[in-house]
Biopython code that builds the backbone (N, CA, C, O; Angstrom):
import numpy as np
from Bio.PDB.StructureBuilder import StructureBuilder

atoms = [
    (1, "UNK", "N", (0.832, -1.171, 0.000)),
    (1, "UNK", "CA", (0.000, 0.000, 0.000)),
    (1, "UNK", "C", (0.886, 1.247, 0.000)),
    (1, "UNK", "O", (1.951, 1.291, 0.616)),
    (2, "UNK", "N", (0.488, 2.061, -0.582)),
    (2, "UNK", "CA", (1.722, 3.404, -1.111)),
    (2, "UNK", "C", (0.634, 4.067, 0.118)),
    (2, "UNK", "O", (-0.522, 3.729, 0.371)),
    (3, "UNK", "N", (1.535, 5.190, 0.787)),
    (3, "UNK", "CA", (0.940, 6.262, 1.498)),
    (3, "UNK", "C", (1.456, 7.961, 0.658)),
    (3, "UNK", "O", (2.466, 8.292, 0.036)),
    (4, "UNK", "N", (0.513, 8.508, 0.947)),
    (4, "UNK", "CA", (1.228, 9.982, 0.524)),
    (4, "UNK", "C", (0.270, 11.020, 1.348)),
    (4, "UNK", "O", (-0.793, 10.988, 1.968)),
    (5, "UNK", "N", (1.496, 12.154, 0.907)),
    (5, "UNK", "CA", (0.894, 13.374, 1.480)),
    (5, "UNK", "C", (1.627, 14.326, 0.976)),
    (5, "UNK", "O", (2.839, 14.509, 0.867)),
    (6, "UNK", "N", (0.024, 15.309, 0.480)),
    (6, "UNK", "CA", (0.336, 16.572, -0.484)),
    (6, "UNK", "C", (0.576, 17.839, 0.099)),
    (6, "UNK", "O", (-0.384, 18.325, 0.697)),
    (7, "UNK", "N", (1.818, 18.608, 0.063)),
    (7, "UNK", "CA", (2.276, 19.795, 0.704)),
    (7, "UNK", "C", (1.652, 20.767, 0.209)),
    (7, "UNK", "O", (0.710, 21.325, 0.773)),
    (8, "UNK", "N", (2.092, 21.060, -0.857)),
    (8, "UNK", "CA", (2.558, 22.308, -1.772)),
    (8, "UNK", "C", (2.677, 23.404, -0.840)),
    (8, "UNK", "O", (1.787, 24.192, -0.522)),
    (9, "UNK", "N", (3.800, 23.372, -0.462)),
    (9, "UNK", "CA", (4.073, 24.269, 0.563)),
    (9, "UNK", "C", (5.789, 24.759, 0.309)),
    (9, "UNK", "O", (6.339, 24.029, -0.515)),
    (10, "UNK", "N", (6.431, 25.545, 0.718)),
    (10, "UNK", "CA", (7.484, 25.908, 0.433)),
    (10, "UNK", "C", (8.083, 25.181, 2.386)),
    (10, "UNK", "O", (7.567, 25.047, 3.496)),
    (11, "UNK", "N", (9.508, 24.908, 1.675)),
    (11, "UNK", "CA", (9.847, 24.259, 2.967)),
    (11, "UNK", "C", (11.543, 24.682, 3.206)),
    (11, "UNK", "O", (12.103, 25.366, 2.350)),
    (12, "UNK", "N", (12.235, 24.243, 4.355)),
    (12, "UNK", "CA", (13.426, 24.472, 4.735)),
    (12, "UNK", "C", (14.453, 23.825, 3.454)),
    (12, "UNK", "O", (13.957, 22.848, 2.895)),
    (13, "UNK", "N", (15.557, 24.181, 3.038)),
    (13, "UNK", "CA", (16.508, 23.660, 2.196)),
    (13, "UNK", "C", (17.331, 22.061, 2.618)),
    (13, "UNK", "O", (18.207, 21.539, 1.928)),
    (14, "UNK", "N", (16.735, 21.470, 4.001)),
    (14, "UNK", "CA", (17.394, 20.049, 4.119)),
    (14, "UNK", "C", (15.862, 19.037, 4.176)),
    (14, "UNK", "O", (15.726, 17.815, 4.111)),
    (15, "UNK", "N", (15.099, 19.870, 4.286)),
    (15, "UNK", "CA", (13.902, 18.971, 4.471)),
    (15, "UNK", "C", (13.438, 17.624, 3.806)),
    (15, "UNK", "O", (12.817, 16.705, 4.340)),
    (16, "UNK", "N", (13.871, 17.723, 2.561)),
    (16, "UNK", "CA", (14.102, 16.471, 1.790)),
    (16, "UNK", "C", (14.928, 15.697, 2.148)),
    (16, "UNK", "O", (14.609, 14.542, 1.866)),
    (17, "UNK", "N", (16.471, 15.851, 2.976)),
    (17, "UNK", "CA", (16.912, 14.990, 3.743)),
    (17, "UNK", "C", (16.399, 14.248, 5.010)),
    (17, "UNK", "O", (16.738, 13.274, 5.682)),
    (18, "UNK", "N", (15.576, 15.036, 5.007)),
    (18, "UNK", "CA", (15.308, 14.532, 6.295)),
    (18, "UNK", "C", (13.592, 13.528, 6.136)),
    (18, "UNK", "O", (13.117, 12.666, 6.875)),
    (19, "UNK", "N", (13.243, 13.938, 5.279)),
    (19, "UNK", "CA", (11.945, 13.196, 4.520)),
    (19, "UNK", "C", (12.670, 11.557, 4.638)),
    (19, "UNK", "O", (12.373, 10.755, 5.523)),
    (20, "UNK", "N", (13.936, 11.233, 3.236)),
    (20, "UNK", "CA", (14.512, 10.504, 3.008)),
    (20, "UNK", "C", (14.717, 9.303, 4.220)),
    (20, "UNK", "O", (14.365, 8.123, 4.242)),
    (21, "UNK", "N", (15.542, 10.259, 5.345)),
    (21, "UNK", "CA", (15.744, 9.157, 6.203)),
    (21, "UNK", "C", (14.879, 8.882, 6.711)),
    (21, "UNK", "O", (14.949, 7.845, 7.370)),
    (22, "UNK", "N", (13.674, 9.588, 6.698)),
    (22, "UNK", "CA", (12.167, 8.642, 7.737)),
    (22, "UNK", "C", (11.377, 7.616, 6.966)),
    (22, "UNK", "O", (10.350, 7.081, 7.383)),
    (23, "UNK", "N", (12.255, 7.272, 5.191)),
    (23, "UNK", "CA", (11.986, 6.461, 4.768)),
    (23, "UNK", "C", (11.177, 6.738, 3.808)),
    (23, "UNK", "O", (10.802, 5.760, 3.161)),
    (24, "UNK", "N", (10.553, 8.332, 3.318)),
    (24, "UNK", "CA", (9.995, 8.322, 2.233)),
    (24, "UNK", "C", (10.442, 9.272, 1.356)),
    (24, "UNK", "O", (11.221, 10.104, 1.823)),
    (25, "UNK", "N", (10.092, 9.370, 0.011)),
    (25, "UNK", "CA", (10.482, 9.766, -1.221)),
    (25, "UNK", "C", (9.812, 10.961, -1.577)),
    (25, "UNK", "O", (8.653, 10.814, -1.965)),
    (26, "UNK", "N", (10.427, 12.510, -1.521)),
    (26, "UNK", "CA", (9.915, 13.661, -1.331)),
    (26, "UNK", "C", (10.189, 14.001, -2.812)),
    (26, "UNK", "O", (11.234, 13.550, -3.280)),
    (27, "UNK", "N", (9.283, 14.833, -3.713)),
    (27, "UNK", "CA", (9.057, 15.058, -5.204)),
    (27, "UNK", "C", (9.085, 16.742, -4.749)),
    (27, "UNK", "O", (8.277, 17.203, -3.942)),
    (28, "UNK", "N", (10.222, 17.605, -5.456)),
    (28, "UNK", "CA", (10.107, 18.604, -5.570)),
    (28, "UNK", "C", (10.494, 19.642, -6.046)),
    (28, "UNK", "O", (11.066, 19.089, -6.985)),
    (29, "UNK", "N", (10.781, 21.225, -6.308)),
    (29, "UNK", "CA", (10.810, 21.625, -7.653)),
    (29, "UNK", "C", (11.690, 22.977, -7.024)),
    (29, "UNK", "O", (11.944, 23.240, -5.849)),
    (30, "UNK", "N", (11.932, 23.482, -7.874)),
    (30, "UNK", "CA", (12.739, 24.938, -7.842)),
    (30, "UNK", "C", (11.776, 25.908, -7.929)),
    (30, "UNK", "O", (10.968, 25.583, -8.800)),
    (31, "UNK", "N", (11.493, 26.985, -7.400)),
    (31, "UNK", "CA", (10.591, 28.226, -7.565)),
    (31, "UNK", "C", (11.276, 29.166, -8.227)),
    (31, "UNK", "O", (12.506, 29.114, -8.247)),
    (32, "UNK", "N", (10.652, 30.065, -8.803)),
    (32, "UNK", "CA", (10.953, 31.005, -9.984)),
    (32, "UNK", "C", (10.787, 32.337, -8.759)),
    (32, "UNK", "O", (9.963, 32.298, -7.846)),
    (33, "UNK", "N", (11.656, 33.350, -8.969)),
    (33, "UNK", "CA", (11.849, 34.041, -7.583)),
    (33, "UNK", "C", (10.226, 35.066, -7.431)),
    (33, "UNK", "O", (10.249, 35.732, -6.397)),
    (34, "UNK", "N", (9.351, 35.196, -7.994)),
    (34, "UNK", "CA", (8.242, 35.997, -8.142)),
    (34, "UNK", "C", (7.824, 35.107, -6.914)),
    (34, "UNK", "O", (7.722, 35.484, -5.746)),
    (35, "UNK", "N", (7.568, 33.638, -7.504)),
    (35, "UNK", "CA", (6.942, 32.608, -6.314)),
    (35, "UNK", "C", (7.456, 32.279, -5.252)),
    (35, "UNK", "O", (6.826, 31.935, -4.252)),
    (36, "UNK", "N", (8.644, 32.348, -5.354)),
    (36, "UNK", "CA", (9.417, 32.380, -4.007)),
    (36, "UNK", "C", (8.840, 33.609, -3.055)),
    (36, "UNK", "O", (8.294, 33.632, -1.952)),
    (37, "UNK", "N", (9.127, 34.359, -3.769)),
    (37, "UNK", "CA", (8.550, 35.745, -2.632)),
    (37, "UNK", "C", (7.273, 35.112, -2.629)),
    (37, "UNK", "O", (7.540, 34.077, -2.020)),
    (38, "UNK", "N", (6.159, 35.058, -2.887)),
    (38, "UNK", "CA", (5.156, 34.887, -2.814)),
    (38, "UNK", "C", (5.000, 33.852, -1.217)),
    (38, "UNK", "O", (4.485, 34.247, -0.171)),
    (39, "UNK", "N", (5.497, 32.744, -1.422)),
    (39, "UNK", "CA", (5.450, 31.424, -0.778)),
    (39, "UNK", "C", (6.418, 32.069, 0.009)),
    (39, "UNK", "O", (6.241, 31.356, 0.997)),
    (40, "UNK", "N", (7.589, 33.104, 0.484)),
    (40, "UNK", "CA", (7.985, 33.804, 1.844)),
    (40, "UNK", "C", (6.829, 34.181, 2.473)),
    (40, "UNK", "O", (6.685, 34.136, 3.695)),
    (41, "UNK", "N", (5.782, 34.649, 1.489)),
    (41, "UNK", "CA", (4.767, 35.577, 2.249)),
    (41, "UNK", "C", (3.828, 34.662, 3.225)),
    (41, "UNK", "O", (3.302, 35.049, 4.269)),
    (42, "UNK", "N", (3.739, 33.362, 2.648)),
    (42, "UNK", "CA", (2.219, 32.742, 2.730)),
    (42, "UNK", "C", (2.876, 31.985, 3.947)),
    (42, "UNK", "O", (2.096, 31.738, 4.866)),
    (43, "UNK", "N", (4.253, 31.556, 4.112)),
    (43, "UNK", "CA", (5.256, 30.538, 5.114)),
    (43, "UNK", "C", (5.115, 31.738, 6.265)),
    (43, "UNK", "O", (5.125, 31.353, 7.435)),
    (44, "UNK", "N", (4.976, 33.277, 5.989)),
    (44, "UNK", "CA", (5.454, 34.201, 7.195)),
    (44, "UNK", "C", (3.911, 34.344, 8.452)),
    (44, "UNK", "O", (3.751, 34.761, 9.599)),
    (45, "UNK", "N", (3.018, 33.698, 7.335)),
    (45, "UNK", "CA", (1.307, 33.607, 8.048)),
    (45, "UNK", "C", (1.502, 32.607, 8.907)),
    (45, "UNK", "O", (1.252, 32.690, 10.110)),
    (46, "UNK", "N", (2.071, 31.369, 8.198)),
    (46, "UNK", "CA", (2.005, 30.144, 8.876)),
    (46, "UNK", "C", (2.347, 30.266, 10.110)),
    (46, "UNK", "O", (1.752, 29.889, 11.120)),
    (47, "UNK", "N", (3.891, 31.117, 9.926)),
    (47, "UNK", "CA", (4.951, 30.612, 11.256)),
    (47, "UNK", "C", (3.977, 32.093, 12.668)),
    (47, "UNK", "O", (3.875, 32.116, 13.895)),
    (48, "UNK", "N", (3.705, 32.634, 12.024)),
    (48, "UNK", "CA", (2.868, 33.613, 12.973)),
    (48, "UNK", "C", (1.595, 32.923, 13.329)),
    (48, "UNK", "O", (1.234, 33.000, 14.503)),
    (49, "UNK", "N", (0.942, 32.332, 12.568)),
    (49, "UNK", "CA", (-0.124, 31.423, 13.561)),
    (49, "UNK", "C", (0.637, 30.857, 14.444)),
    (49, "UNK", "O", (0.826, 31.252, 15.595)),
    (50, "UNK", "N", (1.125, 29.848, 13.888)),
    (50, "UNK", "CA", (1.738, 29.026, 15.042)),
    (50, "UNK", "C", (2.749, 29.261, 16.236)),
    (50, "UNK", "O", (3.295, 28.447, 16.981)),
    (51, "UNK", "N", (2.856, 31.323, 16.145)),
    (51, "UNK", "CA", (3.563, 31.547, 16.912)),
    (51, "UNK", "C", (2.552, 32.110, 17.913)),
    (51, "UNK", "O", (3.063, 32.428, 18.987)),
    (52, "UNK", "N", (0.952, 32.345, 17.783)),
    (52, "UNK", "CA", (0.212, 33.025, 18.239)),
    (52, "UNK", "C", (-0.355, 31.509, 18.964)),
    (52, "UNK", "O", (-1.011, 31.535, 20.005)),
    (53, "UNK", "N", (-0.034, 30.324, 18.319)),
    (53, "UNK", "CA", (-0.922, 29.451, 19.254)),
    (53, "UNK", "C", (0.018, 28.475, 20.159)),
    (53, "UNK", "O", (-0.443, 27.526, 20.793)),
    (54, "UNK", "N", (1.179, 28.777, 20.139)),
    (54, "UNK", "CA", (2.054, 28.682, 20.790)),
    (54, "UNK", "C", (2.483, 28.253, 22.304)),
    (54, "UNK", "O", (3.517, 28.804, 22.682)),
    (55, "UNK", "N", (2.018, 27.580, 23.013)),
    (55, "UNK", "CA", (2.001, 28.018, 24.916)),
    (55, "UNK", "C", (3.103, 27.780, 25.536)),
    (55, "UNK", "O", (3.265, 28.145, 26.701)),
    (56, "UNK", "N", (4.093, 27.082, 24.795)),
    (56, "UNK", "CA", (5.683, 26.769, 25.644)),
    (56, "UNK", "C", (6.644, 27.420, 25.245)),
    (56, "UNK", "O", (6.976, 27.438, 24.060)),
    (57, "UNK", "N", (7.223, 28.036, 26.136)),
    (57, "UNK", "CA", (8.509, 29.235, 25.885)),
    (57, "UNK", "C", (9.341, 28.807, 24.530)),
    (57, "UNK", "O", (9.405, 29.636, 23.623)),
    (58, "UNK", "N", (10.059, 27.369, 24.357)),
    (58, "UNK", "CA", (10.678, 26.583, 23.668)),
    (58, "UNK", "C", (9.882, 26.806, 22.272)),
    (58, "UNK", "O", (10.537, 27.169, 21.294)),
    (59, "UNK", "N", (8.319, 26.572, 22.143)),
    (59, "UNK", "CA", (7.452, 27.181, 20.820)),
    (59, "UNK", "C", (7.813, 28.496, 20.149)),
    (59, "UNK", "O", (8.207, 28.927, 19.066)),
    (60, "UNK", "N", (7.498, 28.874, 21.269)),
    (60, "UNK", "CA", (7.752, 30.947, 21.061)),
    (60, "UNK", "C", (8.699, 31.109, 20.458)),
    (60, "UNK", "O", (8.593, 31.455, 19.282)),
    (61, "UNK", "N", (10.480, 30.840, 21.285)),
    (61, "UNK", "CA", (11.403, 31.077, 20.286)),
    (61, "UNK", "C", (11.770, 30.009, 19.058)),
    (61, "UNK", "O", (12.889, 30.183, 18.576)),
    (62, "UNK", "N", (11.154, 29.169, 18.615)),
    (62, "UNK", "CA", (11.055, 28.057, 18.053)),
    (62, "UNK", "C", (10.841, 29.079, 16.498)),
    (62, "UNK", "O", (11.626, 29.355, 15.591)),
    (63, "UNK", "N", (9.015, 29.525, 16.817)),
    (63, "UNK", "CA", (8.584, 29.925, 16.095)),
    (63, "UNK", "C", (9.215, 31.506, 15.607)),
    (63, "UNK", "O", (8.971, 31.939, 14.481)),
    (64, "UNK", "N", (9.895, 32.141, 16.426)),
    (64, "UNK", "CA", (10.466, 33.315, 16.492)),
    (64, "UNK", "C", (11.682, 33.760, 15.499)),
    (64, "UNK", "O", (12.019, 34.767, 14.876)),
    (65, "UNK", "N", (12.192, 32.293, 15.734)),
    (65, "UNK", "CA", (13.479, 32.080, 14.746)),
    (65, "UNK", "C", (13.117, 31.769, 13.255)),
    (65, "UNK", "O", (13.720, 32.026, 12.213)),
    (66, "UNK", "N", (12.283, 31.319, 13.427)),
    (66, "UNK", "CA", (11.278, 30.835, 11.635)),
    (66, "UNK", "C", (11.305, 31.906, 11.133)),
    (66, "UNK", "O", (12.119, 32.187, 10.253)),
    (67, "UNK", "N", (10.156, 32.975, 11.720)),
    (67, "UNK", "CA", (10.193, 34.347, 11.263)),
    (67, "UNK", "C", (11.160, 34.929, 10.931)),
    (67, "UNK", "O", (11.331, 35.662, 9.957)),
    (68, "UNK", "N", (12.228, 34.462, 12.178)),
    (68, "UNK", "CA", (13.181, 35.806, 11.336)),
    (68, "UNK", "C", (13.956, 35.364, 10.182)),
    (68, "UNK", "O", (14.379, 36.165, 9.349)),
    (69, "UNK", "N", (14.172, 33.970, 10.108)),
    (69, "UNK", "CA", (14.761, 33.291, 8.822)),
    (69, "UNK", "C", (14.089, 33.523, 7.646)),
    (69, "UNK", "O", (14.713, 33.900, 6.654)),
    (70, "UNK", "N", (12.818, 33.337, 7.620)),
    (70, "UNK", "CA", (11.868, 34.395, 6.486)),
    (70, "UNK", "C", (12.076, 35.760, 6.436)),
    (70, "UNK", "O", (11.752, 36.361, 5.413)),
    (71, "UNK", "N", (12.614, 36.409, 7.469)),
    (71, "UNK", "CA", (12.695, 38.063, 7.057)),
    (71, "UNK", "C", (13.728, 38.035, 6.562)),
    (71, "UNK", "O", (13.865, 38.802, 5.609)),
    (72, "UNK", "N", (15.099, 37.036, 7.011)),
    (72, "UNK", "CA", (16.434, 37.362, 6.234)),
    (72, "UNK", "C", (16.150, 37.186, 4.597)),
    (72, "UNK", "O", (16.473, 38.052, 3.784)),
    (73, "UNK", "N", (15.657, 36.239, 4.329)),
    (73, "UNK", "CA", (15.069, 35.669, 3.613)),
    (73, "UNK", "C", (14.741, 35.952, 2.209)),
    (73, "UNK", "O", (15.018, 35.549, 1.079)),
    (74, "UNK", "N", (13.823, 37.079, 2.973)),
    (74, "UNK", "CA", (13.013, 38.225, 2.025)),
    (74, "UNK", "C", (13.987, 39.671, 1.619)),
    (74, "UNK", "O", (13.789, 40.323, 0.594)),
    (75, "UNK", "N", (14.741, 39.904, 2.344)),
    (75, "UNK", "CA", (15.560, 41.076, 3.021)),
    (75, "UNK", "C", (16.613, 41.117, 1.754)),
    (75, "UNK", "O", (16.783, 42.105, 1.041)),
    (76, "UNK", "N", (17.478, 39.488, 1.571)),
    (76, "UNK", "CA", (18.059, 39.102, 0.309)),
    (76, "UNK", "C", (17.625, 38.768, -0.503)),
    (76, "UNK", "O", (18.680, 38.616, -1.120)),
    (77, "UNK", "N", (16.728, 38.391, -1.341)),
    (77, "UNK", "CA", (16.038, 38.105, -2.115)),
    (77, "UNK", "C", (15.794, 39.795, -2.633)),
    (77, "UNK", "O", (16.292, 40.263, -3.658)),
    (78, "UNK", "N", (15.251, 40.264, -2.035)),
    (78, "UNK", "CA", (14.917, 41.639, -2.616)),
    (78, "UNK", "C", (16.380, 42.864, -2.593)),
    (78, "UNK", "O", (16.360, 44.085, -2.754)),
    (79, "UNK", "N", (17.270, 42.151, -2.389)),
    (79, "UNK", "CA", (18.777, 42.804, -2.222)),
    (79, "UNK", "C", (18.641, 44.281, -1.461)),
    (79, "UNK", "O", (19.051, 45.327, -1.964)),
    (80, "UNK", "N", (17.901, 44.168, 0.026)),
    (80, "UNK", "CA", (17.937, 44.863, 0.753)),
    (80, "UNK", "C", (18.708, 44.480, 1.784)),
    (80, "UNK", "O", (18.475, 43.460, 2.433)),
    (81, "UNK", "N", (19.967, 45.501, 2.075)),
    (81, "UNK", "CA", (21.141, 45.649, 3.077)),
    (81, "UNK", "C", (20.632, 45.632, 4.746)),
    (81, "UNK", "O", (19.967, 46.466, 5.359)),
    (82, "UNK", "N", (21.138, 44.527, 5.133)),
    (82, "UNK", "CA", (20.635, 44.244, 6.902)),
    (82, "UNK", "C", (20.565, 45.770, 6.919)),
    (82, "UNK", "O", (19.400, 46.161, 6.978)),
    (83, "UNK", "N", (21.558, 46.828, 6.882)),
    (83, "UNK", "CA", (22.278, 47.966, 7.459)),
    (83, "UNK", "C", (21.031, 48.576, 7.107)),
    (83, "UNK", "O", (20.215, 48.365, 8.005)),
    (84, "UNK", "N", (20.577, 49.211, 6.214)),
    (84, "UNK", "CA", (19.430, 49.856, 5.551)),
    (84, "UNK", "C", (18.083, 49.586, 6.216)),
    (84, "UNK", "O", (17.218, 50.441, 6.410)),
    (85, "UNK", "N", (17.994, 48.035, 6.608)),
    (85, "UNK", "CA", (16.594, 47.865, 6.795)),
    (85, "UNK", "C", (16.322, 47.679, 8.394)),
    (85, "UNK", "O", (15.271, 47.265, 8.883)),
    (86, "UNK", "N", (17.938, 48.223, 9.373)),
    (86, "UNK", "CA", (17.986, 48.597, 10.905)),
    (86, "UNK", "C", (18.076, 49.885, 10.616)),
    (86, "UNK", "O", (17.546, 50.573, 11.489)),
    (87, "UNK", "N", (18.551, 50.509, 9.710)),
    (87, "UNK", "CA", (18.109, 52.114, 9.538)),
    (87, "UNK", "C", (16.681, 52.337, 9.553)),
    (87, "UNK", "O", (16.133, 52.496, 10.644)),
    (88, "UNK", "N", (15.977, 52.370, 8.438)),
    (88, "UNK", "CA", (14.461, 52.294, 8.497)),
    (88, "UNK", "C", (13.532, 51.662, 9.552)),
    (88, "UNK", "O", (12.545, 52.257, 9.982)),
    (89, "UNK", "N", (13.912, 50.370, 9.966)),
    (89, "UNK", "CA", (13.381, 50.130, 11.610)),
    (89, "UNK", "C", (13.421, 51.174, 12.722)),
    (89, "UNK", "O", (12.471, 51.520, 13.425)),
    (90, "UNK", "N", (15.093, 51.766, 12.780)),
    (90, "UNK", "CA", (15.330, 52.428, 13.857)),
    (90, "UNK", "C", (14.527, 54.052, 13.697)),
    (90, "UNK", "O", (14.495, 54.883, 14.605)),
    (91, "UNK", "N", (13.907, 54.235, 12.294)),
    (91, "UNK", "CA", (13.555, 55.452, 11.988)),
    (91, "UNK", "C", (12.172, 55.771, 12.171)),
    (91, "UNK", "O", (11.613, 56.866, 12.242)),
    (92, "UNK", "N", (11.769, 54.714, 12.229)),
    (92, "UNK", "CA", (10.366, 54.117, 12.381)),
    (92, "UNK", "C", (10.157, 54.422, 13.946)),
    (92, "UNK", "O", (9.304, 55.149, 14.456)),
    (93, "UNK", "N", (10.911, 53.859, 14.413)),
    (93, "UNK", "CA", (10.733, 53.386, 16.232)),
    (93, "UNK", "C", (10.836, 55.048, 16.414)),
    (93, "UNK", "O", (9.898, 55.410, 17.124)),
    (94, "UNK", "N", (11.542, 55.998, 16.068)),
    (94, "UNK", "CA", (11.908, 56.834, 16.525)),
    (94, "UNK", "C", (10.638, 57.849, 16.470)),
    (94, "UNK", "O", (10.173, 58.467, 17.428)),
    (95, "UNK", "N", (10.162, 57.875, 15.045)),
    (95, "UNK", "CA", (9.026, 58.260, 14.683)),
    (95, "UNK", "C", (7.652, 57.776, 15.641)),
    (95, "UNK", "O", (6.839, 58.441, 16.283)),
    (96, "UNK", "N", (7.761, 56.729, 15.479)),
    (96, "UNK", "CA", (5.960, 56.277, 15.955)),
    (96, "UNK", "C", (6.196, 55.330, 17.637)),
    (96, "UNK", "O", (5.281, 54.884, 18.330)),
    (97, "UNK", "N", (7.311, 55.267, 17.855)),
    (97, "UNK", "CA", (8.134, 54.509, 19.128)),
    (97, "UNK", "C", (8.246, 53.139, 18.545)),
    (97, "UNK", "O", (8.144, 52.741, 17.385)),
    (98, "UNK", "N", (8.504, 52.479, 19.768)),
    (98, "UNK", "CA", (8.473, 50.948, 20.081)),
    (98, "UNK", "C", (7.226, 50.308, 20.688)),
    (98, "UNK", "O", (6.080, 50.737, 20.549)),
    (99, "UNK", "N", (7.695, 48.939, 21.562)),
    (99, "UNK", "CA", (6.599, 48.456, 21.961)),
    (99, "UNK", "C", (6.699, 48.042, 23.503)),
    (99, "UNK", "O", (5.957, 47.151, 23.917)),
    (100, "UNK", "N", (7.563, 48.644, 24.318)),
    (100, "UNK", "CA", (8.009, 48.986, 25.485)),
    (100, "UNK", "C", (6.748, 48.929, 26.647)),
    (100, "UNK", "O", (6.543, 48.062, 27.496)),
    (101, "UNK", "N", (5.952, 50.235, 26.350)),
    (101, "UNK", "CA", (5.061, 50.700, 27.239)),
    (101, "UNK", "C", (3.577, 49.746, 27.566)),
    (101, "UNK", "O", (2.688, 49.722, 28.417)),
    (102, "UNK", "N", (3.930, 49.063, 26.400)),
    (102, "UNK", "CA", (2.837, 47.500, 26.165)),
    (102, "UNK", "C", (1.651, 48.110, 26.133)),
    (102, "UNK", "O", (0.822, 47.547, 26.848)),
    (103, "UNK", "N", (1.134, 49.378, 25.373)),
    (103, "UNK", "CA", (-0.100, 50.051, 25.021)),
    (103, "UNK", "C", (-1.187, 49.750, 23.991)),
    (103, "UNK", "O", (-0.971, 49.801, 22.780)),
    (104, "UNK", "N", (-2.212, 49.475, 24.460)),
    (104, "UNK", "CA", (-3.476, 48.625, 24.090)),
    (104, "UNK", "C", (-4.468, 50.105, 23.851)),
    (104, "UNK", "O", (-4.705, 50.829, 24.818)),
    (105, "UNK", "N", (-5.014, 50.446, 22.407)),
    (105, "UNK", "CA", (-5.921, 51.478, 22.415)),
    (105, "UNK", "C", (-7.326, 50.774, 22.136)),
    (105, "UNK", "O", (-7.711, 49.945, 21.311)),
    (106, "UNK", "N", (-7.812, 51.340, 22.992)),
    (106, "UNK", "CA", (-9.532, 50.963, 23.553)),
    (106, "UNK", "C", (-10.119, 51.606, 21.934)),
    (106, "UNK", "O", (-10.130, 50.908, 20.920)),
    (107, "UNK", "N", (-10.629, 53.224, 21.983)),
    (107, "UNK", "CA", (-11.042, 53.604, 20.734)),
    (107, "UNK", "C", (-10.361, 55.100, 21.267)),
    (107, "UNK", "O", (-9.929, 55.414, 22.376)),
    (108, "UNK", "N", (-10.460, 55.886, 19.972)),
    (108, "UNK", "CA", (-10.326, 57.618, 19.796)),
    (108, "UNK", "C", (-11.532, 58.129, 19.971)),
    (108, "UNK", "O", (-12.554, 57.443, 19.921)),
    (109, "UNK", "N", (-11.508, 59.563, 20.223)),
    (109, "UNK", "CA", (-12.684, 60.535, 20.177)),
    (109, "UNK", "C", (-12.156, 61.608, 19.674)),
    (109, "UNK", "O", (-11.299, 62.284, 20.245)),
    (110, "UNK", "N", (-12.706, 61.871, 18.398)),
    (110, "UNK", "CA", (-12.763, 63.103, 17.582)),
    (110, "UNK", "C", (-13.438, 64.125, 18.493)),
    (110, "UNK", "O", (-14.192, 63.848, 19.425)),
    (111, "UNK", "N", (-13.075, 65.311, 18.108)),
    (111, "UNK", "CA", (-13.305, 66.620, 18.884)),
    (111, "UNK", "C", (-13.466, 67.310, 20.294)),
    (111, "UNK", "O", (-14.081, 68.334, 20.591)),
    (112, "UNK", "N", (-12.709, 66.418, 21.096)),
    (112, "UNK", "CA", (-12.618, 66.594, 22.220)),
    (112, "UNK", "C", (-11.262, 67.409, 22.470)),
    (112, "UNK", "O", (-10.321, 66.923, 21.844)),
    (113, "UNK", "N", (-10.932, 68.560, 23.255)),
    (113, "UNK", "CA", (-9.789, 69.249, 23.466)),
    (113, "UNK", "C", (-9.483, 69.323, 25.046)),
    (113, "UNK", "O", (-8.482, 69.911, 25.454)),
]
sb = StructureBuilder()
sb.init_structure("model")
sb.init_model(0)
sb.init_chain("A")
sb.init_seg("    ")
for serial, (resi, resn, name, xyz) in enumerate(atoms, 1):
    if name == "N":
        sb.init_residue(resn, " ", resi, " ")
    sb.init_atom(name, np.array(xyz, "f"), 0.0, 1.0, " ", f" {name:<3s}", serial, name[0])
structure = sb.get_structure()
């Protein structure tokens, strides 16, 4: 009896090794870089669910490190300089802050002074 199971999912660069040694035969293809970005995007949902449903510390940074391997990811792929894109972070933070003060907005009210 043959077993299978259908991904179509974009995956880590040893994962097929590691398919292999659990004894089965992984079929898979090269992405054309449009789809690559694409399938960064759709892998960056995944690893954020599963970082939101997460409950063991070991998950959290598990899932934490995924993400950021997708941001390097994306960062080269689009031949944007680490240096450039901690500039624009840090310009950002400076502008609109960080996430320090752990601030939750309820709603606004227009015209009140």
């Amino acid at each position: 009896m043959k077993n299978e199971i259908i991904y179509n999912k974009l995956i880590r660069d040893r994962i097929p090794e590691i398919i292999k040694v659990d004894g089965w035969v992984s079929k898979t293809r090269v992405m054309e870089k449009d789809e690559f970005i694409k399938e960064l995007k759709k892998k960056i949902l995944e690893e954020a669910k599963e970082l939101n449903e997460g409950k063991e510390h070991k998950n959290l940074i598990e899932e934490l490190v995924d993400i950021q391997e997708i941001i390097d990811t994306i960062l080269n792929e689009k031949k944007v300089k680490f240096s450039e894109f901690h500039k624009i972070q840090s310009k950002k933070k400076n502008e609109r802050g960080g996430f320090k003060k752990k601030l939750f907005l309820i709603k606004t009210i227009k015209g009140l002074k």
